[in-house]
C-alpha beads as a LAMMPS data file, in Angstrom:
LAMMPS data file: protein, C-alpha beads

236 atoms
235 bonds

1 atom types
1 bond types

-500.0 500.0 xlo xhi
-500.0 500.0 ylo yhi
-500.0 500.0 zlo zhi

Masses

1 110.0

Atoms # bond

1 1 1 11.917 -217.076 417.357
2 1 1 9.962 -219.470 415.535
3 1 1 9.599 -223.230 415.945
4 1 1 11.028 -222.554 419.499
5 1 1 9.552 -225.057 421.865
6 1 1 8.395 -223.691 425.023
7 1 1 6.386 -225.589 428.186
8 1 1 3.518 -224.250 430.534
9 1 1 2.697 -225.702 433.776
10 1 1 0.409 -223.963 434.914
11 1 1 -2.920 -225.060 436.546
12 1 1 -4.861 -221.850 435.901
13 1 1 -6.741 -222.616 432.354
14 1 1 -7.330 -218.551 431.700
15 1 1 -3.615 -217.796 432.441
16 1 1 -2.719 -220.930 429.891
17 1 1 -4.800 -219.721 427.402
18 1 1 -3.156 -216.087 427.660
19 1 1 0.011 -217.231 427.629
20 1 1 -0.464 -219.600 424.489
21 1 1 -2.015 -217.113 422.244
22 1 1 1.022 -214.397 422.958
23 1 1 3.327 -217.555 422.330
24 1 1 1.509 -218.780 419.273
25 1 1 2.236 -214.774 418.004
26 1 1 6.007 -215.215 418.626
27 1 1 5.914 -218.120 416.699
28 1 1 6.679 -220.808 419.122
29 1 1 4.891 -224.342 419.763
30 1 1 3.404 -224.347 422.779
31 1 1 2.391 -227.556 425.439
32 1 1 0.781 -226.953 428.439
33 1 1 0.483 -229.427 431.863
34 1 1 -1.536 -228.320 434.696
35 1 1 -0.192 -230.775 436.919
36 1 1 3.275 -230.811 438.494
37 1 1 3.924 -234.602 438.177
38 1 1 2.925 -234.280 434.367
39 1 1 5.160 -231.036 434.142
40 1 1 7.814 -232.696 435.326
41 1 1 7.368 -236.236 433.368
42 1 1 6.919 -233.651 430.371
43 1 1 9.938 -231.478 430.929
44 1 1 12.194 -234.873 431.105
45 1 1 10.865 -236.425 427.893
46 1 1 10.849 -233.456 425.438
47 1 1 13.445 -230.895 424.833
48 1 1 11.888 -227.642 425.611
49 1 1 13.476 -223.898 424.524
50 1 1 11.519 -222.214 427.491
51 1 1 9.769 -223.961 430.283
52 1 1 6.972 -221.185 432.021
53 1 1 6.395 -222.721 435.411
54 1 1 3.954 -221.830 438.161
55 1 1 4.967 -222.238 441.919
56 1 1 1.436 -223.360 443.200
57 1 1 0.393 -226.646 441.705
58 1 1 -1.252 -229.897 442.333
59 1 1 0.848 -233.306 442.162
60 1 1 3.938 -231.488 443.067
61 1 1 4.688 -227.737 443.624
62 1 1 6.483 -225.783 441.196
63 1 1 9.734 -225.615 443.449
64 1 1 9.649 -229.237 443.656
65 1 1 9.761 -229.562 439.951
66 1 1 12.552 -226.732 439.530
67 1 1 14.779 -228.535 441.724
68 1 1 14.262 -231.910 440.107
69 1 1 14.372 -230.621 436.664
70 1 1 17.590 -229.144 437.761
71 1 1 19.348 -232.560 439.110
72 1 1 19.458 -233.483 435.459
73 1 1 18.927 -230.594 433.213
74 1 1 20.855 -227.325 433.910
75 1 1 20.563 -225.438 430.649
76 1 1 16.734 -225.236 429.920
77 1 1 15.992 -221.759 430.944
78 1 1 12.772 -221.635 433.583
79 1 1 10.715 -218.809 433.786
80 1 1 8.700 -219.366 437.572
81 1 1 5.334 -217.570 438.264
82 1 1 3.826 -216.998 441.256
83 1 1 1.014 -215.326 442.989
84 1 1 3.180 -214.887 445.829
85 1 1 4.108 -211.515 447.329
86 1 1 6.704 -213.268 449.754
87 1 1 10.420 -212.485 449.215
88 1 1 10.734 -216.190 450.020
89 1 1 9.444 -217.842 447.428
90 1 1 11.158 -215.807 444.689
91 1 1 14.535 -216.635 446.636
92 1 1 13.634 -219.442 447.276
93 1 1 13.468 -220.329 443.301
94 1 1 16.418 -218.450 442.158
95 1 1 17.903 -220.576 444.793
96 1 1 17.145 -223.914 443.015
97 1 1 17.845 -222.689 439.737
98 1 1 15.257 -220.978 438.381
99 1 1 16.466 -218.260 435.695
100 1 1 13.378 -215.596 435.995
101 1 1 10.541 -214.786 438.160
102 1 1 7.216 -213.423 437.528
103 1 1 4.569 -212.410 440.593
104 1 1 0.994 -212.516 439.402
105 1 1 -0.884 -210.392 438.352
106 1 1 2.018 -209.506 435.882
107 1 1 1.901 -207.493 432.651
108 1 1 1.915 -209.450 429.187
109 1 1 3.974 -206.847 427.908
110 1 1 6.504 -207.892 430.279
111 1 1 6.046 -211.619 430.052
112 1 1 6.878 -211.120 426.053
113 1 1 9.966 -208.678 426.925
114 1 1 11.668 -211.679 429.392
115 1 1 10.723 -214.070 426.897
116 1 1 12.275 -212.910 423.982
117 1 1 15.249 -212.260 426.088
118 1 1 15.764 -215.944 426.907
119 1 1 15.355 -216.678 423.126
120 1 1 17.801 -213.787 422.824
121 1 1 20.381 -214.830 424.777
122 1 1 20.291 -218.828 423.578
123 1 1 20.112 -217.512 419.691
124 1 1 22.953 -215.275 419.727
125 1 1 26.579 -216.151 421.377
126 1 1 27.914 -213.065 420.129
127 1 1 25.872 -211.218 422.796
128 1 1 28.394 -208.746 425.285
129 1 1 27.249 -211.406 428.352
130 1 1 28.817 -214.365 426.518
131 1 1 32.637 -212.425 426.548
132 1 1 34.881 -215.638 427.442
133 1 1 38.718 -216.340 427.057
134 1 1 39.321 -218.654 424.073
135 1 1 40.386 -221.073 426.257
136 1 1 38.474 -223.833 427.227
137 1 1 38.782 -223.160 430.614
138 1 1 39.545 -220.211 433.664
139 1 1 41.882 -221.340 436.550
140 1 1 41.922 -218.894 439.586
141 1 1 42.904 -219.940 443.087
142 1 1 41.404 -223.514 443.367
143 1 1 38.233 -222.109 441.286
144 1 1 38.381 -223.304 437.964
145 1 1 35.589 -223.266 435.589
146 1 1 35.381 -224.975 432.444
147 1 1 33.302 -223.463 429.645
148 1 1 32.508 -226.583 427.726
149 1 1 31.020 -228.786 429.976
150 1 1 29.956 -225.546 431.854
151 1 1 30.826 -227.153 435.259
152 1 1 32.696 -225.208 438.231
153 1 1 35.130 -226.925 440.541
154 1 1 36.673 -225.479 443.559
155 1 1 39.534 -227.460 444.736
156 1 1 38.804 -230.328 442.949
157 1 1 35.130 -230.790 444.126
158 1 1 32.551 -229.633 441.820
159 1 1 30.172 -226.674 442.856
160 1 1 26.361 -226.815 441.536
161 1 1 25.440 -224.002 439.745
162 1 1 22.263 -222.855 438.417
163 1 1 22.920 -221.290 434.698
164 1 1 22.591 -217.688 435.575
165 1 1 25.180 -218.466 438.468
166 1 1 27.374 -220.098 435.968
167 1 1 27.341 -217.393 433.182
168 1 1 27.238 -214.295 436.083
169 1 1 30.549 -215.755 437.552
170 1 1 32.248 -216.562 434.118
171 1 1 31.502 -213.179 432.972
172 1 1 33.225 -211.686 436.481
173 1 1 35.934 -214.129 436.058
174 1 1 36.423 -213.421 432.202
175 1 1 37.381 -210.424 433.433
176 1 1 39.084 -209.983 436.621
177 1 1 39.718 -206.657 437.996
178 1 1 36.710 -205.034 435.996
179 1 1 33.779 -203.061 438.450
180 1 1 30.597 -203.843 437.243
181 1 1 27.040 -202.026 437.833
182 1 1 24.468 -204.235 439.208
183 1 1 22.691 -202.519 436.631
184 1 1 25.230 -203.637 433.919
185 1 1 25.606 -207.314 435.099
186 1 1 20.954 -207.449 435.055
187 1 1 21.463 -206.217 431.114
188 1 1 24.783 -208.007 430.463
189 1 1 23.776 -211.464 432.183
190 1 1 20.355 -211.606 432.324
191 1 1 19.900 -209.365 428.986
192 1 1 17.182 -206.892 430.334
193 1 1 17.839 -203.474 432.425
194 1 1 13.861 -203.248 433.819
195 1 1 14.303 -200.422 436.767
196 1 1 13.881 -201.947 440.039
197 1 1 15.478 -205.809 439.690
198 1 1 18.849 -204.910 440.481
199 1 1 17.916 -207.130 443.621
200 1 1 18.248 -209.998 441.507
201 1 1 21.577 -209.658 441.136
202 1 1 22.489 -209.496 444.766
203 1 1 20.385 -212.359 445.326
204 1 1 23.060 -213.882 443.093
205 1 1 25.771 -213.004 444.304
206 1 1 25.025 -213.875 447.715
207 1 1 24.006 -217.486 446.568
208 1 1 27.609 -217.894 444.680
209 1 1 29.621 -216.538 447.546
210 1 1 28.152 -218.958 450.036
211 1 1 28.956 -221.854 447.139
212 1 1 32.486 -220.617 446.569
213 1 1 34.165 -218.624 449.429
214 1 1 34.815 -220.203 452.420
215 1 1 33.937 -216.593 454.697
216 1 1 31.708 -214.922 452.782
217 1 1 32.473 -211.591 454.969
218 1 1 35.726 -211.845 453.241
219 1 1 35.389 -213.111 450.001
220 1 1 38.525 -213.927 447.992
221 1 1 36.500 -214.596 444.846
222 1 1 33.959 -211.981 444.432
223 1 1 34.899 -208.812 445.782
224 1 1 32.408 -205.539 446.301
225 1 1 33.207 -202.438 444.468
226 1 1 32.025 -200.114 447.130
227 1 1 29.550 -197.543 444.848
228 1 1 29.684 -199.404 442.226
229 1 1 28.994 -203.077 442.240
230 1 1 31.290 -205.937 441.935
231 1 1 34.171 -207.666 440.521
232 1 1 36.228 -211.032 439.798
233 1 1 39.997 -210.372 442.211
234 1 1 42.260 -209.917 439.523
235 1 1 45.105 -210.804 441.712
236 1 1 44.246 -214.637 442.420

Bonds

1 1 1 2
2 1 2 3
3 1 3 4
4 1 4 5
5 1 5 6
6 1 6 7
7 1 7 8
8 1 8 9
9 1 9 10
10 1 10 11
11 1 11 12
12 1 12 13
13 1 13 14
14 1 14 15
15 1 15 16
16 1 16 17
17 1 17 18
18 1 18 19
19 1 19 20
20 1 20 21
21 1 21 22
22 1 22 23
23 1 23 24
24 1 24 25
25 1 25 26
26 1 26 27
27 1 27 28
28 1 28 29
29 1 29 30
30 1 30 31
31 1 31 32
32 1 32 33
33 1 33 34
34 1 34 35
35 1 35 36
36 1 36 37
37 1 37 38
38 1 38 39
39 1 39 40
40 1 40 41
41 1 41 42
42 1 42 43
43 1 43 44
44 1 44 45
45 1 45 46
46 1 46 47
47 1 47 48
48 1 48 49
49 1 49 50
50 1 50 51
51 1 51 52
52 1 52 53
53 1 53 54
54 1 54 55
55 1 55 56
56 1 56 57
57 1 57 58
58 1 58 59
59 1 59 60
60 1 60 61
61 1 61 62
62 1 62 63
63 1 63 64
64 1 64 65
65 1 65 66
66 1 66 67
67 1 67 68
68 1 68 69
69 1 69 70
70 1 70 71
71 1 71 72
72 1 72 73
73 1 73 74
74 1 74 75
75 1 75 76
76 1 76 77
77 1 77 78
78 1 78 79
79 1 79 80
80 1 80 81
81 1 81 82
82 1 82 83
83 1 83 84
84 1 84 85
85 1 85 86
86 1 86 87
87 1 87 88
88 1 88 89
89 1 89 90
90 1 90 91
91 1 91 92
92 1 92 93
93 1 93 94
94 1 94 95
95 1 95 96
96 1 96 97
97 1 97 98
98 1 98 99
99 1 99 100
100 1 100 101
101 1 101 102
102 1 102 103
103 1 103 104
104 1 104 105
105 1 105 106
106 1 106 107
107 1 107 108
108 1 108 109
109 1 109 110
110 1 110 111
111 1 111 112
112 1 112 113
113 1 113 114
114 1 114 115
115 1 115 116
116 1 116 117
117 1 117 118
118 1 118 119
119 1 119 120
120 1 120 121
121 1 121 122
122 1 122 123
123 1 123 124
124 1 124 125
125 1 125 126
126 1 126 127
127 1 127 128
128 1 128 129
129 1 129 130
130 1 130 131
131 1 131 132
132 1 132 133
133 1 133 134
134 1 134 135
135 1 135 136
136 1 136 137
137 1 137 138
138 1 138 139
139 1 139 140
140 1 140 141
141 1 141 142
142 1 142 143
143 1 143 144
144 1 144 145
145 1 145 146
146 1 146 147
147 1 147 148
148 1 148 149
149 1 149 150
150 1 150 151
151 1 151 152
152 1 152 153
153 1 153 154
154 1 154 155
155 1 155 156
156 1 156 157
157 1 157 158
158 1 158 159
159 1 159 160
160 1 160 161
161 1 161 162
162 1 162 163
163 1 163 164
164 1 164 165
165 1 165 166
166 1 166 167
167 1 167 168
168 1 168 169
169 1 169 170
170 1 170 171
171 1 171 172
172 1 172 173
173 1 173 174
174 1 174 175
175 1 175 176
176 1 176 177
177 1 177 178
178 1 178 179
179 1 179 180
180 1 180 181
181 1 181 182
182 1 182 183
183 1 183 184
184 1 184 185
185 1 185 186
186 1 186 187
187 1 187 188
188 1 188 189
189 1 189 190
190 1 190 191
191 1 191 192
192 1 192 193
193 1 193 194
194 1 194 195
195 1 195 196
196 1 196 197
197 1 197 198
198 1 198 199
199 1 199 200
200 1 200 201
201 1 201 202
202 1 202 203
203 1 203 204
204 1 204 205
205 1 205 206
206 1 206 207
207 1 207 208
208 1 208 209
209 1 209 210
210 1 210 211
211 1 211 212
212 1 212 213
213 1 213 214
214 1 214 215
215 1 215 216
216 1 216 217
217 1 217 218
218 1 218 219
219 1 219 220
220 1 220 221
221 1 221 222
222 1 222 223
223 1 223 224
224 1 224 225
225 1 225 226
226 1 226 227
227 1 227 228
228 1 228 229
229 1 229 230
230 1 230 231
231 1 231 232
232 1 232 233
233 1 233 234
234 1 234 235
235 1 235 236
């Protein structure tokens, strides 16, 4: 993990400081912006590993800067904190393309465990959650995805994906027919299994069936595995 690159915007100084000294340990270089309009003009001109971004700022809120970040940069994982208890804000981010969520007050133990898993998953392509054909692209009713450019098209007219969407419906369609766990797609896709954010999954799966199906009561892509979880229709 070291020399990794990682970006705070954040505007509390004692949550900065926190977060830089557990950083500093992992080995990482560490800049911090406690303004949104910096965080942003920051996020565009470096190249960051890790970008740790709060949801209440000044200059421009923290979902503001997620979505712009995310008209030009899809790949750059973000980590979003908030003090927030509402469901709507955390959906609300995932929506835009945030990767992670953290609600404050949260546990540094946990903030190291989800950020070694991002360094994780970028580090090692061998990982179970990157299984893809060797081709360079999947085909499937209209829905084809190519894994190069990582860019989905359905019928010929591209589909915006945030990078968790992207690798959660590559994995499905990598291999069609095959149930998965929510539990198994959190540890597969997102590389962690913490008990209780199997909710992130559905919030994912609801967000790429109203991108990709055309009635999401009856999806064609994404089917449910009723007591178990979900799968790619092998049959397309």
């Amino acid at each position: 993990m070291d020399n990794k690159s990682v970006l705070i915007i954040e505007d509390d100084p004692n949550i900065v400081e926190l977060l830089k000294i557990h950083l500093h340990d992992l080995g990482c270089k560490v800049s911090a912006e406690s303004d949104g309009l910096k965080g942003l003009s920051a996020a565009k001109e470096g190249r960051f590993h890790l970008i740790i971004l709060d949801i209440t700022l000044p200059g421009l809120n923290g979902l503001e800067v997620c979505r712009k970040l995310r008209q030009t940069d899809r790949q750059t994982p973000i980590i979003m904190l908030t003090a927030r208890s509402e469901e709507i804000d955390k959906v609300m981010g995932l929506e835009i393309g945030a990767d992670d969520y953290l609600t404050k007050p949260f546990s540094i133990r946990e903030f190291i465990a989800r950020v070694k898993v991002v360094f994780r998953r970028t580090e090692d392509l061998s990982q179970e959650s990157a299984h893809v054909p060797a081709a360079a692209a999947i085909n499937c009713g209209g829905l084809e995805i190519d894994l190069d450019k990582r860019k989905v098209t359905l019928n010929n007219n591209r589909i915006d994906l945030s990078p968790k969407e992207f690798d959660l419906i590559t994995l499905l369609a990598s291999n069609a027919g095959k149930s998965y766990s929510r539990k198994q797609l959190l540890n597969l896709v997102w590389g962690y299994d913490f008990e209780g954010y199997e909710h992130t999954v559905n919030s994912h799966i609801n967000r790429l069936r109203a991108k990709i199906e055309e009635d999401i009561s009856n999806p064609r892509f994404i089917l449910t595995t009723w007591g178990v979880g979900y799968r790619f229709n092998e049959e397309l």
